[in-house]
C-alpha positions in Angstrom: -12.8 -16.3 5.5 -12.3 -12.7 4.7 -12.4 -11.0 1.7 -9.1 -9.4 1.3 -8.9 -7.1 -2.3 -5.4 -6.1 -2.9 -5.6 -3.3 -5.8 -2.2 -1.7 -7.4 -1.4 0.4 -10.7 2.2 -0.1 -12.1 3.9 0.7 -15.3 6.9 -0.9 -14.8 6.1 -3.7 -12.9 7.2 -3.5 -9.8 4.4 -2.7 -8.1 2.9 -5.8 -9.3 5.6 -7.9 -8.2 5.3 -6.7 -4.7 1.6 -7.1 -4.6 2.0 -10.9 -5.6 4.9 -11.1 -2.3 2.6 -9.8 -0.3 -0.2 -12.2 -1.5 2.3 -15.2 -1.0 2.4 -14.1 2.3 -1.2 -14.0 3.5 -1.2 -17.7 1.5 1.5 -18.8 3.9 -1.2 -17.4 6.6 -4.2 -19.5 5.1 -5.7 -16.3 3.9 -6.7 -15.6 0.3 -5.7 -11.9 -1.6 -7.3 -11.1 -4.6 -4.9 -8.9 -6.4 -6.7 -6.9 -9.1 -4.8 -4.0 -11.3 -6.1 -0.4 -10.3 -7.7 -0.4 -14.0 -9.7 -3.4 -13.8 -11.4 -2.2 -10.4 -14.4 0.0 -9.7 -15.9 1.6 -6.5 -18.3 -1.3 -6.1 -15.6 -3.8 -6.2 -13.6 -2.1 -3.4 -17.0 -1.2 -1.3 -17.8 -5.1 -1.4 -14.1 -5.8 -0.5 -13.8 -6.9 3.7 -10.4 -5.2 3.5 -8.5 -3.7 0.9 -4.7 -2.9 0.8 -3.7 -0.4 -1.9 -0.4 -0.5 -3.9 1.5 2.8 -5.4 4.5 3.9 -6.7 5.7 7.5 -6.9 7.2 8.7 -10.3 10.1 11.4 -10.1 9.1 14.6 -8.4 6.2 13.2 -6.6 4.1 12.1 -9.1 1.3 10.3 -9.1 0.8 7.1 -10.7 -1.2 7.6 -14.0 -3.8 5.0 -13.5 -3.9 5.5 -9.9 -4.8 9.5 -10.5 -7.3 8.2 -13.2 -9.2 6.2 -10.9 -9.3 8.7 -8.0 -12.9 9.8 -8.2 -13.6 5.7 -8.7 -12.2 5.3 -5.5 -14.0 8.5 -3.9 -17.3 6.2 -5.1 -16.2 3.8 -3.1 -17.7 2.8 0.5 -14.7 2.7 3.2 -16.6 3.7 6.3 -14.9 1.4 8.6 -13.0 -1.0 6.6 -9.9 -2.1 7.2 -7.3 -0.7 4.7 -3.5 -0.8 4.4 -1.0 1.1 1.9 2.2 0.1 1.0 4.6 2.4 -1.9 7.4 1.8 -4.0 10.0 5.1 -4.5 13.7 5.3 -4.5 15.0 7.3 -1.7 18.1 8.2 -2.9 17.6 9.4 -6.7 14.2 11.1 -5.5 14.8 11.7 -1.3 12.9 15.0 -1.5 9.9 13.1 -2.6 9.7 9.4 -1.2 6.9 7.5 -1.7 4.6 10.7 -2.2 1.8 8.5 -3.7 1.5 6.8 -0.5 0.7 10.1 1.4 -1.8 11.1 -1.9 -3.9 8.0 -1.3 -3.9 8.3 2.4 -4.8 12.1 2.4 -8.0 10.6 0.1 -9.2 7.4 1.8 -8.8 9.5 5.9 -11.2 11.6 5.7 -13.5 8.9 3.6 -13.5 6.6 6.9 -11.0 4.4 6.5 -9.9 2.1 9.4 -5.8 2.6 8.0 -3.5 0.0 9.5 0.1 -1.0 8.2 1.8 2.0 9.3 5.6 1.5 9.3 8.6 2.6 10.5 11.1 5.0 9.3 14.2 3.6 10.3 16.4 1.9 8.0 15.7 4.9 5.0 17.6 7.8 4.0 15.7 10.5 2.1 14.7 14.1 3.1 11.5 14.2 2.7 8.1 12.6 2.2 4.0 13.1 1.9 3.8 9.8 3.3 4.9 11.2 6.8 2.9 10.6 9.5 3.1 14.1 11.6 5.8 12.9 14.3 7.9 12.0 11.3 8.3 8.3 13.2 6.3 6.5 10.2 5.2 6.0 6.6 1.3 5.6 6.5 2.0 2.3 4.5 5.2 0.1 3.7 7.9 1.8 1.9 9.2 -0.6 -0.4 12.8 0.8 -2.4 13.3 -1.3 -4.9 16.0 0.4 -6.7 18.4 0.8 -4.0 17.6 -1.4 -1.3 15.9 -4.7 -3.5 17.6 -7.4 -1.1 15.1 -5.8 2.2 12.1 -6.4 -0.2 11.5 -9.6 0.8 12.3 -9.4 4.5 9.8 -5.7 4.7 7.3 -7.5 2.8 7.2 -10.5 5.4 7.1 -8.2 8.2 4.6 -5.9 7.4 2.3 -8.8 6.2 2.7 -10.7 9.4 1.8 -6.9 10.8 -1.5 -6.0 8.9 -2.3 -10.3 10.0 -2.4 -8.9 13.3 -4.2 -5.4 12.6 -6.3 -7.0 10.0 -7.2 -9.2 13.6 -7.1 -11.9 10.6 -6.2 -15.6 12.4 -3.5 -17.5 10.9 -3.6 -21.2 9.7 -2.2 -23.5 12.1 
């Protein structure tokens, strides 16, 4: 079985929350998460990790998550040569469409050009906002989920299922039977 570290930084929440659907998820599978917050990890933890999928929201303007921008040379430490790693963001499109799900563009823009293998890409239909550093350059994709939890909360569940089932696939992880 894989080791599969799942690391997020939240202050109200919500980021958590997702991370604990998305875990459900991979349990449905028959594969095992270990969901750690973003201040309780260190650059050997994710380096020993098979895969990792990193969790982020953006505050206002395109900010950065405090513990998240805390922990960025940590995660600079950290080996990702290679390894398999997926993103997913929370941000509110409407009340911050200029700026959605920024964070997800800052941690991609760090872990690139460290190695990483990045999978989980997703699509932008189904959002409305202007404007966003998680962008891939055809403007077709995020680089992670976009999860808006403020006005679109009843797609959660349904994106989170989707994209997990997606990363299964990328991740090349088999599923239980």
């Amino acid at each position: 079985m894989s080791d599969i570290l799942l690391v997020f930084g939240t202050d109200t929440g919500n980021t958590e929350e997702v991370a604990e659907k998305i875990q459900e998820q991979f349990s449905e599978s028959g594969q095992v998460v270990e969901i750690i917050d973003v201040t309780d990890c260190s650059a050997d933890r994710i380096s020993e990790a098979d895969m990792c999928i990193f969790g982020i929201p953006t505050w206002d303007f395109g900010g950065i998550q405090a513990d998240w921008e805390d922990f960025k040379e940590e995660l600079e430490a950290a080996e990702l040569g290679g390894k398999k790693v997926a993103l997913y963001g929370l941000g509110d499109q409407f009340g911050y469409g200029d700026f959605f799900i920024d964070a997800v563009g800052w941690l991609h823009e760090i872990i690139q050009p460290m190695g990483a293998d990045i999978k989980g890409y997703w699509p932008v239909e189904g959002y409305e906002f202007t404007e966003s550093r998680a962008l891939s350059p055809c403007k077709t994709y995020f680089y992670g989920l976009a999860v808006d939890d403020d006005q679109q909360f009843e797609q959660t569940d349904e994106r989170v299922s989707s994209w997990v089932q997606q990363i299964l696939a990328e991740f090349e992880l088999e599923q239980a039977a």
